[in-house]
Structure formats: C-alpha cells, structure tokens
C-alpha positions in Angstrom: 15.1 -22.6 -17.8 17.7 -22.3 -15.2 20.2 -20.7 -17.6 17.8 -18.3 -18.0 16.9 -18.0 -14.3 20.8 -17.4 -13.6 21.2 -15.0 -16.1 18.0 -12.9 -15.2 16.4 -13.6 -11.7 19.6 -14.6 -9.8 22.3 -12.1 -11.5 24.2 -10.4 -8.8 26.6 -8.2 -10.9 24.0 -5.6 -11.7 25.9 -2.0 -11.2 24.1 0.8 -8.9 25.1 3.1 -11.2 23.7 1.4 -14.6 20.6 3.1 -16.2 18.3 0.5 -14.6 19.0 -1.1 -11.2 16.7 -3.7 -10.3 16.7 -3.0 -5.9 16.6 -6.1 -3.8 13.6 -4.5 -2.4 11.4 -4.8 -5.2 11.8 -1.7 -7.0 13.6 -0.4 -10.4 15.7 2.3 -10.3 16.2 4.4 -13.3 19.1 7.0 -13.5 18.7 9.5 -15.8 21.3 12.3 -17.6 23.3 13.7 -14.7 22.9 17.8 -14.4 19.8 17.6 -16.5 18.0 20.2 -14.1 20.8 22.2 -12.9 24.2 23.7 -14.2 25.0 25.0 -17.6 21.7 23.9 -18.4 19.5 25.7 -15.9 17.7 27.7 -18.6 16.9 25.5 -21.2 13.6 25.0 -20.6 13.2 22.6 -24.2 15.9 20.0 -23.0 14.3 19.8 -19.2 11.0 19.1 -21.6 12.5 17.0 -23.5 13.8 15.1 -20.1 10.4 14.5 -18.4 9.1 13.4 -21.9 11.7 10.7 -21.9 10.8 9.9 -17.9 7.1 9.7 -18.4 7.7 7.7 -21.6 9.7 5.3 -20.2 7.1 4.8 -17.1 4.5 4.3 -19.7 6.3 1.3 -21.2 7.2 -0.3 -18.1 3.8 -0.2 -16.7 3.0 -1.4 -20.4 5.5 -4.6 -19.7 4.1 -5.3 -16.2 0.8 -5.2 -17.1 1.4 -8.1 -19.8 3.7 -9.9 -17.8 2.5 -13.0 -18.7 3.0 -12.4 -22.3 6.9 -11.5 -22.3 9.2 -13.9 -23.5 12.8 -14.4 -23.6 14.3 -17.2 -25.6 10.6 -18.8 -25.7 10.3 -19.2 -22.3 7.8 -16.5 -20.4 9.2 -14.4 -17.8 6.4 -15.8 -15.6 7.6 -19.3 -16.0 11.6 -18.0 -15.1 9.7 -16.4 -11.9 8.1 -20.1 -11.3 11.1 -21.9 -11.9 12.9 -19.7 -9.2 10.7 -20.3 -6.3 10.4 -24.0 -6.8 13.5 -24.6 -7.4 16.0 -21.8 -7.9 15.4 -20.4 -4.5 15.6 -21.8 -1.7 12.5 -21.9 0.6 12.6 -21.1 4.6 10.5 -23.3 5.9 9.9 -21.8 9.2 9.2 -19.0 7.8 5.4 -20.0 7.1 5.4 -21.0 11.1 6.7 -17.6 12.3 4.2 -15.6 10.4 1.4 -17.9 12.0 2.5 -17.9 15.5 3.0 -14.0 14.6 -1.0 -13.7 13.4 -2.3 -15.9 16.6 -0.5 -14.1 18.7 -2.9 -10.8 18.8 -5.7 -13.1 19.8 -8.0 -11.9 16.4 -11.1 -13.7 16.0 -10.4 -17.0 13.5 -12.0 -15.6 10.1 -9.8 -12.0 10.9 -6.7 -14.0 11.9 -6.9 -16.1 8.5 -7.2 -12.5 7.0 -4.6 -11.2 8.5 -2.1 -14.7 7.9 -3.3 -14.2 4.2 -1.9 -10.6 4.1 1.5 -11.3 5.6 2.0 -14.2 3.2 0.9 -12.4 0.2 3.5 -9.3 0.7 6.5 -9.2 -1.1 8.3 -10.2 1.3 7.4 -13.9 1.4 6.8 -14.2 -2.5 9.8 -12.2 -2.7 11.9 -14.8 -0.3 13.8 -11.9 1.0 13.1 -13.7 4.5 16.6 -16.0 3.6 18.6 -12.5 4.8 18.5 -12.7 8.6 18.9 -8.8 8.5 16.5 -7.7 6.4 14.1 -10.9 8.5 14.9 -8.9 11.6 13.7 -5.4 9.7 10.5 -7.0 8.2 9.2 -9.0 10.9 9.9 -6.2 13.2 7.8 -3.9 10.9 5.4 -6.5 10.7 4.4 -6.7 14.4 5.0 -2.8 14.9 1.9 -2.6 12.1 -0.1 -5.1 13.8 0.5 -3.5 17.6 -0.1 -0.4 16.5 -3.4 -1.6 13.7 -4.6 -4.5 16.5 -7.8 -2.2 18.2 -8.8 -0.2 14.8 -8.6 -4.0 13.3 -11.1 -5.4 15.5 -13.1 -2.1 15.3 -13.4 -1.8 11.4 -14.0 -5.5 10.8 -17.2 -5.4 13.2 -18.4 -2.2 11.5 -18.0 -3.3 8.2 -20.1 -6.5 8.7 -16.8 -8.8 8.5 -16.7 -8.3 5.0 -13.3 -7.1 4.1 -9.8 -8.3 2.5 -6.4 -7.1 4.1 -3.1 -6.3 2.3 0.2 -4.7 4.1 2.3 -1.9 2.2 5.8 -1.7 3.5 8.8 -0.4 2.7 11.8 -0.9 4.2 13.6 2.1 2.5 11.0 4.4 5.0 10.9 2.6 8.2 10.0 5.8 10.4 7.7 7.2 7.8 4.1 5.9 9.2 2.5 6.0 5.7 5.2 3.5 3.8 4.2 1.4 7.4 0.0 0.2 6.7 -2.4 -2.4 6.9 -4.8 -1.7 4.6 -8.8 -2.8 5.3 -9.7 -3.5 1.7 -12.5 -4.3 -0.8 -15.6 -3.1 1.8 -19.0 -2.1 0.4 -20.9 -0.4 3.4 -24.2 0.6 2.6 -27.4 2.3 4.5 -25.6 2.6 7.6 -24.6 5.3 10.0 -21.1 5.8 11.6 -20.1 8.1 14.5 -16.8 9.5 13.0 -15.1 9.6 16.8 -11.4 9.7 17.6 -11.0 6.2 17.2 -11.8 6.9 12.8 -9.3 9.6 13.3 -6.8 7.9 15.4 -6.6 5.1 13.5 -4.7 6.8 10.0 -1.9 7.5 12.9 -1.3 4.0 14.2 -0.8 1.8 10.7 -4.2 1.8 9.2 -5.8 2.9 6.5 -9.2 2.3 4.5 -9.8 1.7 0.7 -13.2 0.6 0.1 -16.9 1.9 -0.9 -19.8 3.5 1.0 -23.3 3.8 -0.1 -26.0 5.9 1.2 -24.4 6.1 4.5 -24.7 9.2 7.2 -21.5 10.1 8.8 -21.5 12.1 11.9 -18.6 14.7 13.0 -18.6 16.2 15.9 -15.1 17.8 16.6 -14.0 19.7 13.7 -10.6 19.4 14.7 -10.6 15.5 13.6 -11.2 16.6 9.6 -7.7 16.4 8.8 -6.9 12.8 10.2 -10.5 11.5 9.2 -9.4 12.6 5.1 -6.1 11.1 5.5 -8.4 7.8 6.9 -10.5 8.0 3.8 -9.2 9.7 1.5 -8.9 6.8 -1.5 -12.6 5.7 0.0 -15.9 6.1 -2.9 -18.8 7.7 -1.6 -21.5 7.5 -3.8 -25.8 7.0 -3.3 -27.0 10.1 -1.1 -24.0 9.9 1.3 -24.3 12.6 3.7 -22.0 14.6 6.0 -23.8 15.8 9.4 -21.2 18.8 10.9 -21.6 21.1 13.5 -20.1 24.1 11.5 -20.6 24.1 8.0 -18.7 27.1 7.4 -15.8 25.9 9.6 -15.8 22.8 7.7 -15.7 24.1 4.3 -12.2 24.8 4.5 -10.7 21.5 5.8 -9.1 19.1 3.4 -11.9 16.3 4.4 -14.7 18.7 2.8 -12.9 19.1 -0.3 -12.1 15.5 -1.1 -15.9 15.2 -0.7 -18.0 18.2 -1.4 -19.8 16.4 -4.2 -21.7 14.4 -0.9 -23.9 16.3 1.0 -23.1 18.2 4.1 -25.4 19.7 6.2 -25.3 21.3 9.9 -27.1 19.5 12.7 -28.7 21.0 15.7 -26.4 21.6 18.4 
C-alpha cells in the first residue's frame, strides 16, 4: 500500500510537458499534437477531425474511469483504498485547519442549522479532502477566496435560506487558476424543491449572481414576478441551471420586450404572461 501510494498519489517528478499532467489543483491536463490546428496543416480538415475524435474519446474514457472509481485496481489494491491510505497516513493532517474553517463559518454570525451548512461546505471542497491547506501559499489564496465568497454571498445566504423554507444543501466551486473571474468564485444553494409559492424577482435575485452566488435547484407551480426588465439578464445567469416545471408562470410588464432577453429563452416552455400596469 504505501509503495503504491509513493509511486502514484505522492510522485513529484511528473513533467508539465508529458501527455497527462495531473495539476496540484485538482485537474488533468492533457497535451495534445502540437500545430494540430494551425501551420502546414491549416487545411486539412480530415486530420483536425480526426483530432477532436481523439479529444472527445479520450474525455469519454476518463469520465468512464472516474465514474467507476471504486472498481480500478492496480496491483490488487483499489485506487480508492491508495486515496485512503494517503490521508490517514501518507499525508499529513493540519490540525488547525478544521479550527480555522469554524472560527471562519461563526464568524458571519449565520443562524446554527445555516452555519453547520456552510462548515459542511468548506470542509467538503477540495481543498480540505485535497490537503492542499499544508502550502501556506496556496492556504493564504484559499482561505482568502473563502471569506471573499462568504462576504460577498453573507446577505443573499440569509435571504435564500428563509425563502426556500431552510431546506437546502451548500457546496463551494473555486478555482484558484481564476481568482478574478466571479463565476470560478461561488457558493452554490443546492438541492431546493420550492413549490406553490410566489417570489418577487427584485434586485436582491439579480444582484445576488454578481456577489458569489448562484442557485441549482427545482421549482414547482411557483409565480415569479418581474418588474424591471432590465434585471432579465442577471436573473438567467441566477437561475439558469434551475428546473421549472408544474404550471410555473412568468408575470412581466412587457411581454414583447421580454421575448428577446436570454431569461425568456431558457424558459419559454413556462408561461409568461403581461400583468396590469
């Protein structure tokens, strides 16, 4: 087991140049045939084919390999077993890193179920399972993204979790290859089921996709109200990835106006109808 930990979790002599590059941040870098889209080349339309074949192919079998992770083996031994074996023992924990991220999550003074949400969230990103906390640089860069998601997320937080009946899950996406790029920087309100309500889509629904928030979650038979036309484009970046479904109904001021903004065309299989002004 720790042979095999050595040779394939803690392995620092990986080249950024090789065909695969496993990324200390969590990601797998794949090179492929240099020029293959430009020089000599330019015109062959059959080889460029050819290329993205190859590319989509080779997506196909790595999702195919993560989605049976458990499965893999190497020398009898699963890959999740290796990844076991290197957090109990192969790498070393930070202990106050557990403490940080608590006195972090108390700090924005969230009721005690949202607080426990929000603790589970930070522990669950990659970042803890990862242990990438051990680097006091990239600690600085996390935990600075951290609280710059929660400052920013702290009011739409509150807001959403009262709306949607306390009912939700929370996970963070971060990256710290975008750190200025608001949409690599999220908390995500998660796993929601709203149903037979109405909601006042106001500036604080709109506002919310621009300060580290966003919503992935369900709606039933639920009225949403719009009354400034010029909030369509943040409201379809706010839900966007949301279901509608059950009689859910759009109430607009301009129906006409409104059939041309992204937020009607992610949902024009809802109803939308013109209310009196």
């Amino acid at each position: 087991m720790g042979f095999l930990y050595h040779s394939l979790i803690s392995r620092r002599n990986f080249e950024k140049y090789s065909a695969l590059f496993p990324h200390k941040q969590g990601t797998i870098e794949w090179r492929g045939l240099r020029g293959i889209l430009d020089g000599f080349i330019k015109e062959d339309f059959n080889t460029i084919l050819d290329f993205f074949k190859l590319a989509a192919s080779f997506a196909k079998d790595i999702s195919v390999a993560l989605n049976s992770f458990d499965k893999i083996e190497v020398a009898g031994v699963t890959l999740k077993q290796v990844i076991d074996f290197a957090h109990k023992q192969g790498v070393p924990a930070d202990k106050s890193a557990k403490a940080e991220v608590i006195k972090l999550a108390r700090s924005f003074g969230f009721e005690s179920d949202l607080e426990k949400k929000v603790l589970t969230a930070l522990l669950e990103n990659k970042y803890f399972k990862f242990r990438m906390y051990n680097d006091p640089d990239i600690k600085k860069i996390y935990m600075d993204n951290f609280t710059k998601i929660l400052s920013n997320s702290e009011k739409y937080l509150n807001l959403f979790y009262n709306l949607f009946d306390r009912k939700i899950d929370l996970f963070f996406i971060i990256n710290i290859t975008y750190p200025d790029i608001e949409r690599y920087q999220q908390i995500m309100i998660n796993n929601f089921e709203v149903a037979n309500k109405t909601f006042n889509l106001d500036s604080n629904w709109a506002d919310a996709a621009n300060n580290n928030l966003g919503l992935i979650g369900t709606f039933k038979s639920t009225e949403f109200i719009i009354k400034d036309i010029d909030l369509a484009d943040k409201l379809h970046h706010l839900l966007k990835v949301c279901t509608l479904y059950g009689n859910c109904v759009f109430y607009v001021p301009d129906l006409e106006q409104f059939e041309n903004t992204k937020l009607y065309k992610e949902f024009e299989y809802v109803q939308w109808k013109e209310y009196a002004k």
